[in-house]
N, C-alpha and C positions, 0 to 999 in steps of 0.2 A: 140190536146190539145191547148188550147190558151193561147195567152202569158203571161196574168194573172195568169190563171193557173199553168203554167209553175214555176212561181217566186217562190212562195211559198214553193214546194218541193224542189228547189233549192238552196232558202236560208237556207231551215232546213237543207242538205248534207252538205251546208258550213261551219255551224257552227257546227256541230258531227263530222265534220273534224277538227277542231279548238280544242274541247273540247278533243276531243282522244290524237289529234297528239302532242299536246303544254305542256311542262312542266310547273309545278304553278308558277304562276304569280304572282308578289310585286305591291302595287302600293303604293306613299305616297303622303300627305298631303303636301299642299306648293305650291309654284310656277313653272311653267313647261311650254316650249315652244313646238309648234309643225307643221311638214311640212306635210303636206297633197297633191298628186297630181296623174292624173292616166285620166281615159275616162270618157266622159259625152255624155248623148243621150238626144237630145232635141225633146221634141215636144207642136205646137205650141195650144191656146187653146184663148175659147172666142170669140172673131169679128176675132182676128188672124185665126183662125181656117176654116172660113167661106172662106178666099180665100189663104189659102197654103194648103201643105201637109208636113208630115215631111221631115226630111231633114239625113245629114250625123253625125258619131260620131267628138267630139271634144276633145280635151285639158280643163284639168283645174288644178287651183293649189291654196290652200289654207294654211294661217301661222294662227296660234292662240298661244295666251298668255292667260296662263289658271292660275286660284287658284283654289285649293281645299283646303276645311276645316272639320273640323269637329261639328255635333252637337253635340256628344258626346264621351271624349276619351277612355272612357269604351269600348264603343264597335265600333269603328273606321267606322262608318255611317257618311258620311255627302253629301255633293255637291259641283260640281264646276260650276263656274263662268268661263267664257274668253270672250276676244275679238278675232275676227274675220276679217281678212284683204282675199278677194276673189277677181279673176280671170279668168270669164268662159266665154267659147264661145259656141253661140248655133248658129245652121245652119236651115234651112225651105227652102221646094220649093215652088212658086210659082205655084198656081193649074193650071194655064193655060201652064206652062213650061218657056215662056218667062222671068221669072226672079228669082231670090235666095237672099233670105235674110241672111245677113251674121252677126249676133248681137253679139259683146264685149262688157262684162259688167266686169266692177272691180266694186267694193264695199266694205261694211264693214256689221258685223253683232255683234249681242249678242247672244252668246251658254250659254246653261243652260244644263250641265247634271244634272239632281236631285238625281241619287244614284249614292254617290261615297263611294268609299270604302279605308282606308286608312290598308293598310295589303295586306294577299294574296289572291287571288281572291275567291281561294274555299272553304277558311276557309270563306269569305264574303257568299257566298252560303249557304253554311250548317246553316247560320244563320239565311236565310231570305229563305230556303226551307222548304215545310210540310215536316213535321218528318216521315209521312207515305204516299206512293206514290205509287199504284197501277206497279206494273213491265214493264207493259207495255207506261206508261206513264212516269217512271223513265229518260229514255235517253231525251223526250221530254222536260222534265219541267228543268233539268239542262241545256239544252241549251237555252232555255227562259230567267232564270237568267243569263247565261251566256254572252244574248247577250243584257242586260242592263246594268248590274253593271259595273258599269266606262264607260260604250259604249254608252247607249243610251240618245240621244240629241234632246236638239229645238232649234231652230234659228228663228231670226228678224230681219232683215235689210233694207237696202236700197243699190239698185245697180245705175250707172250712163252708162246707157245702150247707144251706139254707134250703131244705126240699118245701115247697107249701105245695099242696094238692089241693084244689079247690073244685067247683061246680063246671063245671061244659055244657053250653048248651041250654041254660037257665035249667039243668037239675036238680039243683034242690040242695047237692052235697055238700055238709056242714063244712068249712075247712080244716083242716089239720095241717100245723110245721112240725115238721122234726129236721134236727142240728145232726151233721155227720161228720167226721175228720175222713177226708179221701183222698187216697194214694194217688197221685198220679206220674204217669210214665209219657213222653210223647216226643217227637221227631219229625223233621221236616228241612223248609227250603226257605231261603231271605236270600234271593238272587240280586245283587245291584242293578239298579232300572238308570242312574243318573247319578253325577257327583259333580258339584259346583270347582269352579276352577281352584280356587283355594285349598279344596282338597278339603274342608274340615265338615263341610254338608253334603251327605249322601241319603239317598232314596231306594226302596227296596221293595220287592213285590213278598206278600206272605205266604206260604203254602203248611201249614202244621198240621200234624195229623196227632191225636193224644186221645187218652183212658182217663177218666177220674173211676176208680173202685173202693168198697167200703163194706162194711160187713149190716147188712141188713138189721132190723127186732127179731128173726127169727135163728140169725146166726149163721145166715147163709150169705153171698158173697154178691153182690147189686152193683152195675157200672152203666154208666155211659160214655161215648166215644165224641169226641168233641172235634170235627173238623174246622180249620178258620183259612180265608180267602181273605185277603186283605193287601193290605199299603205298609208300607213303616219308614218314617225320616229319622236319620242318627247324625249324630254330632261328634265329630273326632275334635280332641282337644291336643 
């Protein structure tokens, strides 16, 4: 099975785990902060690609300041907004061995989840599930909703990427930085795992999938893909 492959079965066990194991979920409307941080696997893509190979897992760590609103309070539908302050490192080998790319990016972005739900989650579900649903597609299609409503996001930003390339290997090679401003585009999943009774402490599993790209010395177009696995605890006020 290939690693593509692979994802897919495995993100659906994650979330039938989620959905089984976790007592219903509150979420509200308002202001809310949040810590995000956990593994990222980088790999590089475009002219980058043409001379690395991937490289090893890293660190990352993300805060966001988020609203949520309502379009309507009848039925507690609406979206949230945040800002996004990020942290991630990604690693590349050199195809020839002689060297390793070592890239720190901080940045900032704009998240947009568009289904937000101000209530409990599976009352949000039952809202926005067909009312008739084949049995065997039953488990599937809850965990679908499941892993949108309040979870599912886009992002936009810009990173200020720090590339250093140094030695692998005890090679010899001299190091070299070079500074890059890089685009980035990404999307993913912040499924609720837990929420204290109170309502104002929630916990959430990470799943993001994002691009940092940048226009190379030669004028050509260099990116890596930045997957991150993690945890994140948010704060509603």
């Amino acid at each position: 099975m290939t690693k593509k492959a692979f994802h897919f079965p495995a993100l659906f066990l994650f979330f039938s785990f989620l959905y089984l194991a976790n007592p219903i979920q509150a979420q509200r409307a308002g202001v809310s902060v949040k810590l995000n941080m956990g593994t990222s696997f980088s790999k590089s893509g475009d002219d980058l690609a043409k001379v690395t190979v991937n490289g090893n897992s890293r660190t990352f760590i993300t805060t966001e300041l988020g609203y949520a609103f309502n379009y309507n309070k009848k039925t507690g539908f609406g979206m949230k907004i945040a800002a996004v302050g990020s942290y991630e490192k990604a690693h590349v080998l050199a195809s020839n061995r002689l060297s390793q790319l070592k890239i720190t990016i901080p940045g900032i972005r704009a998240r947009i989840y568009p289904l937000h739900y101000d209530g409990k989650i599976f009352d949000g579900l039952e809202k926005i599930m067909p009312k008739k649903v084949p049995f065997l597609l039953d488990l599937p299609v809850i965990v679908a909703g499941y892993a949108v409503l309040n979870s599912f996001h886009l992002d936009y930003g810009v990173g200020f990427g720090s590339i250093l390339e140094t030695e692998y290997a005890y090679s010899g090679f001299a190091d070299q930085t070079t500074k890059r401003t890089m685009r980035y585009f990404g999307w993913g999943f912040h499924p609720p795992m837990f929420q204290a009774a109170s309502g104002k402490w929630s916990g959430n599993a990470v799943l993001d999938f994002g691009k940092y790209s940048w226009t190379n010395g030669a004028g050509g177009t260099s990116s890596v893909k930045v997957n991150t696995l993690g945890f994140g605890i948010q704060y509603h006020f």
